[in-house]
C-alpha positions in Angstrom: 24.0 -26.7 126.1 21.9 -28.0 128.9 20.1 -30.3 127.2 23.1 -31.9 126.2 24.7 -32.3 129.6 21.5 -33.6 130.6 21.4 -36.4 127.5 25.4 -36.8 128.8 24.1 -37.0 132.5 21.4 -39.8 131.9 23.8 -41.9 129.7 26.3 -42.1 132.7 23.6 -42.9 134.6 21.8 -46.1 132.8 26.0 -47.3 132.6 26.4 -46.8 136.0 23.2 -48.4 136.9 24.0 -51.7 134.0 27.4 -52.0 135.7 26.1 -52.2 139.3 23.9 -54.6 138.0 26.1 -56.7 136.1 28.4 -56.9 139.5 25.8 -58.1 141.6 25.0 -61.3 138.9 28.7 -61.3 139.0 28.9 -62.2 142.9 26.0 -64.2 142.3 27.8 -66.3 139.9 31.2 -66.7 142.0 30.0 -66.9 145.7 26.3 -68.8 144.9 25.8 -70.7 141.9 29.3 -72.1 141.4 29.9 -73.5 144.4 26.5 -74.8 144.1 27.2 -76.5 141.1 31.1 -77.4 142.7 29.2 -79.0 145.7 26.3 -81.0 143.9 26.3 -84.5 144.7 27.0 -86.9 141.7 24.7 -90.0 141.4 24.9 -93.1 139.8 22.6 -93.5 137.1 19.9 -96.4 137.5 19.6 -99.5 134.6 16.1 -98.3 133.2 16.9 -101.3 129.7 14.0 -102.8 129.5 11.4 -100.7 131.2 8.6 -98.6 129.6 9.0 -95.0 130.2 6.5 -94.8 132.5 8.5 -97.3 135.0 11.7 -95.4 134.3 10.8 -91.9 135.6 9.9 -92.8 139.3 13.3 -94.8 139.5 15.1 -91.5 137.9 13.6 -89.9 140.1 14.5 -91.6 143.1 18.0 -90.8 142.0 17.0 -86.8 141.5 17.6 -87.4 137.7 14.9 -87.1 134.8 14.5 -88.1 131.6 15.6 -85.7 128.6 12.3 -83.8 127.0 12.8 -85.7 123.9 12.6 -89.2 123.9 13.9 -91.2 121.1 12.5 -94.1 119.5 13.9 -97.2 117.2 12.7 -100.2 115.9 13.6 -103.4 117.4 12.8 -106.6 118.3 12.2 -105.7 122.0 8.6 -105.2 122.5 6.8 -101.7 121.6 7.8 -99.5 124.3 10.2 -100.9 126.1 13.4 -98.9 126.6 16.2 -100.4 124.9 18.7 -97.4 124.8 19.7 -94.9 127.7 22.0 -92.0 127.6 24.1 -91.8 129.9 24.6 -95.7 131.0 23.8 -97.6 134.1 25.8 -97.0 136.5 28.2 -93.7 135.2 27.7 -90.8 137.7 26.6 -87.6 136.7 25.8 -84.5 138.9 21.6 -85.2 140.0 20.0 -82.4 137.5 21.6 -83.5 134.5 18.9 -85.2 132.1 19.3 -88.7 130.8 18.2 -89.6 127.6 16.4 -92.2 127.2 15.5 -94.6 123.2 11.9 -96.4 123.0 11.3 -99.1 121.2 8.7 -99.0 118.2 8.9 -102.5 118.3 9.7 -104.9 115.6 8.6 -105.0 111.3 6.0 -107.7 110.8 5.8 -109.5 107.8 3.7 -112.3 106.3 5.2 -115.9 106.0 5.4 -117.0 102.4 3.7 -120.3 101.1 6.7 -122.6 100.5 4.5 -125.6 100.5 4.9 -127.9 97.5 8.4 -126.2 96.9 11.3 -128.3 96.5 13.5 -127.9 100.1 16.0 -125.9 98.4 13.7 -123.5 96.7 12.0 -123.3 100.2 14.9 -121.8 101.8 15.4 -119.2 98.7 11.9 -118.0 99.5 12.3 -117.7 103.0 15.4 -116.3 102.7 14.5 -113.4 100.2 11.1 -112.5 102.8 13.8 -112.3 105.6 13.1 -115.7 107.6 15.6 -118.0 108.5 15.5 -121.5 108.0 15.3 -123.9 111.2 14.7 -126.9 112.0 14.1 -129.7 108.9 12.2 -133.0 109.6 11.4 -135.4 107.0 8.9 -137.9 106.9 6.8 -140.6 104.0 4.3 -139.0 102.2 1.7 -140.9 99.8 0.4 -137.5 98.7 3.5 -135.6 97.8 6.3 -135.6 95.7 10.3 -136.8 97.6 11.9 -133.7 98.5 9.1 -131.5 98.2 7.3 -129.3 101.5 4.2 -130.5 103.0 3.6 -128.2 106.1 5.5 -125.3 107.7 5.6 -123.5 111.2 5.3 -120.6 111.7 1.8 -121.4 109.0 1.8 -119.1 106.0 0.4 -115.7 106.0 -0.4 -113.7 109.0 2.6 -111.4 110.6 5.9 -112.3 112.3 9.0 -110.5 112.7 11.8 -110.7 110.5 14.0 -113.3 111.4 11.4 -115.4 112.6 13.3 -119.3 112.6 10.8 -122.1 110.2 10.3 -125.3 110.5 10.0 -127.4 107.9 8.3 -130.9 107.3 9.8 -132.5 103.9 8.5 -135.0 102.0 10.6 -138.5 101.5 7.9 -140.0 98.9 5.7 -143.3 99.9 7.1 -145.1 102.4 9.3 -148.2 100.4 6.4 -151.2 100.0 7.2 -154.6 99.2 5.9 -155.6 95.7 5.7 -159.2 94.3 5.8 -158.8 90.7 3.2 -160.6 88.7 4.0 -161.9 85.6 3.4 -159.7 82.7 4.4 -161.5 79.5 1.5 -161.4 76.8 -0.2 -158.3 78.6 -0.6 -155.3 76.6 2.5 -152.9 77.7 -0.2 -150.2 78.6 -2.1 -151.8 81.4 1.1 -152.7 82.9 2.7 -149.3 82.6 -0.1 -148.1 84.4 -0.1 -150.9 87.2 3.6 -150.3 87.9 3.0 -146.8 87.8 0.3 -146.6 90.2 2.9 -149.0 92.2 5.6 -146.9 92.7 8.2 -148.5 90.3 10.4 -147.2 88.1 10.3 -148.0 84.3 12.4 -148.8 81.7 11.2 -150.0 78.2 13.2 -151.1 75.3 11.6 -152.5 71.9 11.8 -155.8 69.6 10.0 -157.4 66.4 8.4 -160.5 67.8 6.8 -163.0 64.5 4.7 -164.7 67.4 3.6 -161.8 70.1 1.5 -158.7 68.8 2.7 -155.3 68.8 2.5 -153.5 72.2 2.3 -156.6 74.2 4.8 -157.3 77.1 7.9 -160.3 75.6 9.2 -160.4 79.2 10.6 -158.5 81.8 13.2 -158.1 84.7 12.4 -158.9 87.3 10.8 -162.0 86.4 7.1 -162.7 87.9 7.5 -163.7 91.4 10.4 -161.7 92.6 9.6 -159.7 95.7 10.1 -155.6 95.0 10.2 -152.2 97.1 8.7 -149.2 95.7 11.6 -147.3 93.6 12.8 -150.3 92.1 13.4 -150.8 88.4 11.5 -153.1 86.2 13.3 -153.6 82.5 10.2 -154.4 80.1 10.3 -155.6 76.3 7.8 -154.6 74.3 6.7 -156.0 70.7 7.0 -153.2 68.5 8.4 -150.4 67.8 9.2 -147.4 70.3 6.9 -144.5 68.4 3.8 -147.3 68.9 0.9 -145.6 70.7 -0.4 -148.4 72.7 2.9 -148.1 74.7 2.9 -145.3 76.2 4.7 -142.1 76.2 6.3 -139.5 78.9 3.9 -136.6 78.8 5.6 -133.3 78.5 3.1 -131.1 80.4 4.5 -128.3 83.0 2.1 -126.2 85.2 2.7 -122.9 87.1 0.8 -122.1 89.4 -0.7 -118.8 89.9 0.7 -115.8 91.6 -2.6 -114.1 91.8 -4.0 -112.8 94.7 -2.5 -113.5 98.3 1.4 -114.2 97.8 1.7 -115.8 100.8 -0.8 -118.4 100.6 -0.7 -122.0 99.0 -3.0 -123.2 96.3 -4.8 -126.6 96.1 -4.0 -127.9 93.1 -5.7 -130.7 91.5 -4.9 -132.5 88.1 -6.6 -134.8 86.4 -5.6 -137.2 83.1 -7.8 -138.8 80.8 -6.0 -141.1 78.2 -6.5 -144.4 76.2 -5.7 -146.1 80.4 -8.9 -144.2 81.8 -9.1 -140.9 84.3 -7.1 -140.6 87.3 -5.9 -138.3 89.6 -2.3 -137.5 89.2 -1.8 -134.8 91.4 -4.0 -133.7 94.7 -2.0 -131.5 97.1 -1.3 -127.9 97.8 1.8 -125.8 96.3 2.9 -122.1 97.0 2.6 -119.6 94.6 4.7 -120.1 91.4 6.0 -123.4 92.2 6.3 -125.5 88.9 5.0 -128.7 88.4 6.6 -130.9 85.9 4.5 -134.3 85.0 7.4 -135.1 82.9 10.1 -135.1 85.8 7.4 -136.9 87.8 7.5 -139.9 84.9 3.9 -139.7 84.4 3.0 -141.9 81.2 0.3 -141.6 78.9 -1.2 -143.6 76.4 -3.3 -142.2 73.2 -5.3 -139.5 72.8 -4.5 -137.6 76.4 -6.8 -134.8 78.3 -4.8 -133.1 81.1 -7.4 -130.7 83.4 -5.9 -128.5 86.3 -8.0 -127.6 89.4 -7.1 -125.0 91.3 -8.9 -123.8 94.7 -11.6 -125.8 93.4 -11.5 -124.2 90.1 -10.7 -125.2 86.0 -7.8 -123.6 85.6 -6.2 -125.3 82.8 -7.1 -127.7 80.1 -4.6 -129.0 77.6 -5.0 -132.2 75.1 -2.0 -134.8 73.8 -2.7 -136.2 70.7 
């Protein structure tokens, strides 16, 4: 019996001791940290966009404010580190130990500028499009090198890393600059040294074919323009030819096509070279630099070849190709 009034005894007192206790935090509560927390002075919060952290927590606490424990962080186009979110914003009051949270910048995705050099201007802007660069400003100039309509330098250069977004500037091709031509007088030449000569001119060329008792076959009737008349490059010259149109000696569009390679560095243009040998000689038909998978189309070009034909593609220097026309 008296060990259970004791137990009783000791239980009354632990309560009575926990609800003396819980009184006193009580009073604390109501007559010392409430009107504390009623009287605390509210301060406007400080623009920290644009700082680093480390420039941000002296000016907080200038203000008796700090930053949150966890500090977030984003990518962005602001530079790596710089603040570009805060929590709550410039200029909202808050009482002075509240924390204010604060977003870093991780700064912005870099990405390597695609080759579009050699690409026709649309397909340019497709590339640069699907890489996430923006087209920007477009300026066209003559070019004895490259084909009308076609790239022949960009800025920001291919390769190396800019952000997303980045604005390029393109230089296009117009083709040679127009030339004035006086047209010699072909008739009784044979039609394939004048294809060539126009060719290598600049003109354009149209042929059409007739039985001649007098002239032999493949040799120049006439033409219009007659000799004499005074041309620009991209004109049209109208030729007659003895013959008939599936004669050798003439000349013929040659049907070649040429992709170049995707191997290695995507982002860097290839120097391609291409060389034809026919019945005319060897000359260089094509000497410039294209991006990767560009196509090149000799036919589309109206390159003409006479005979037995050897096309050879250089590429960085290197055989890459070698196809013959018979």
């Amino acid at each position: 019996m008296n060990s259970l009034n004791n137990t009783l005894f000791a239980i009354v007192k632990v309560s009575l001791y926990f609800l003396i206790l819980s009184g006193i935090i009580a009073l604390l509560i109501i007559f010392v940290v409430i009107p504390r927390w009623v009287r605390t002075e509210e301060v406007l919060v400080p623009n920290i966009m644009g700082r680093t952290y480390y420039e941000a927590v002296p000016i907080l606490d200038k203000e008796g404010l700090r930053p949150a424990k966890k500090i977030l962080e984003a990518s962005s186009d602001a530079p790596k580190g710089e603040i570009i979110a805060q929590d709550p914003e410039a200029n909202f009051r808050i009482k002075s130990y509240q924390p204010v949270k604060i977003t870093v910048s991780i700064g912005a995705e870099l990405a390597p500028v695609p080759s579009v050099i050699g690409k026709s201007q649309d397909a340019a802007f497709d590339t640069l499009e699907a890489a996430g660069f923006r087209r920007n400003r477009v300026a066209k100039v003559h070019s004895e090198t490259h084909l009308q309509d076609t790239v022949i330098s960009q800025t920001p250069p291919e390769g190396g890393g800019q952000r997303r977004g980045t604005p390029v500037n393109l230089l296009i091709s117009l083709g040679p600059a127009p030339k004035s031509i006086q047209l010699p007088n072909f008739q009784g030449q044979p039609a394939t040294d004048v294809l060539v000569a126009l060719e290598t001119a600049g003109l354009n060329v149209e042929t059409e074919y007739s039985s001649h008792p007098k002239i032999p076959k493949g040799t120049i009737i006439t033409h219009k323009p007659v000799g004499g008349v005074i041309l620009k490059t991209g004109d049209l010259v109208l030729l007659e030819i003895s013959g008939q149109a599936e004669d050798k000696n003439i000349g013929r569009l040659l049907p070649f096509e040429y992709y170049v390679s995707e191997e290695g560095d995507q982002n860097l243009s290839r120097h391609i070279r291409i060389i034809i040998i026919d019945d005319s000689g060897e000359r260089v038909e094509v000497d410039q630099h294209y991006s990767p998978d560009t196509v090149i189309n000799l036919e589309q070009k109206g390159v003409r070849v006479f005979g037995h034909t050897q096309v050879v593609v250089f590429e960085n220097g290197e055989k890459a190709l070698e196809r013959i026309y018979k």
